[in-house]
N, C-alpha and C positions, 0 to 999 in steps of 0.2 A: 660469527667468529669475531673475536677480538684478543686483546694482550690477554686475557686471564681465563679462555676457554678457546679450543682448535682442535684436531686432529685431520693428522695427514696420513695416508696410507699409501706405501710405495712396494713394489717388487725390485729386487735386480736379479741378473743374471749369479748365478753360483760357484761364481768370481772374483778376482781383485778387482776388476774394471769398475763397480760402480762404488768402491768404497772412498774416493776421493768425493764424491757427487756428494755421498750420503753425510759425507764431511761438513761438507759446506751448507749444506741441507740444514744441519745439525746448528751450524755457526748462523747464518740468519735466522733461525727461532731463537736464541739466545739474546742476539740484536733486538729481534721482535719484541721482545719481553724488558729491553732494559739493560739488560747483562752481558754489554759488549764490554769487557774489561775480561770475563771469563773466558767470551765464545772462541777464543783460539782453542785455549786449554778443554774445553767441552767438545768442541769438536775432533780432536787429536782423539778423545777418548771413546768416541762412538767410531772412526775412521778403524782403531785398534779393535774395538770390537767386530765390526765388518770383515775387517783382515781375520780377528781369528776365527768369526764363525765359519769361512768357505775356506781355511788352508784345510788341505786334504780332501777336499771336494774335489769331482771332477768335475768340471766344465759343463753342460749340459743337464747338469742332474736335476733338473727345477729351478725355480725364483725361489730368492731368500724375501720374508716379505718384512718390513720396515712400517714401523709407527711413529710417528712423533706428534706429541702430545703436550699438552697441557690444560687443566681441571683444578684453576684455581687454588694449584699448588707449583709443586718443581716443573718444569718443563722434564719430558723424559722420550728418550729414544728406546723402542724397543725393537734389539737387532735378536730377533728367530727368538728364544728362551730367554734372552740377559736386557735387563732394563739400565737406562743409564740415565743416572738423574741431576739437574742443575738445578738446587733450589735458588730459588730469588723472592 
């Protein structure tokens, strides 16, 4: 693992609860890579996505599972179906 190859794989609950984590989660790989001037702004936008993929969930209904990535290109978050990408 280094700056320009990683991946991390996370569950949470099918919830608002771990979408501030996954936030932050989100903002230290940005840092990781160089691209702390972004990481607020990149993390807002995977936080956004966590919130929308579990509104309408109920509670209980499974782990949403979480990737974050990077392969010597963008760093990307991938929340359930929707990819979220910081090129650097």
């Amino acid at each position: 693992m280094d700056t320009t190859r990683f991946e991390f794989n996370v569950s949470i609950p099918r919830d608002a609860s771990g979408a501030v984590m996954i936030r932050k989660i989100a903002e230290q790989a940005a840092r990781y890579v160089g691209a702390d001037a972004r990481a607020d702004g990149f993390g807002a936008a995977v936080e956004e996505a966590v919130r929308a993929q579990v509104n309408g969930t109920s509670a209980g209904a499974g782990a949403l599972p979480i990737v974050v990535r990077r392969s010597d290109g963008p760093v990307e978050v991938v929340v359930g179906s929707r990819t979220i990408a910081l090129d650097v």
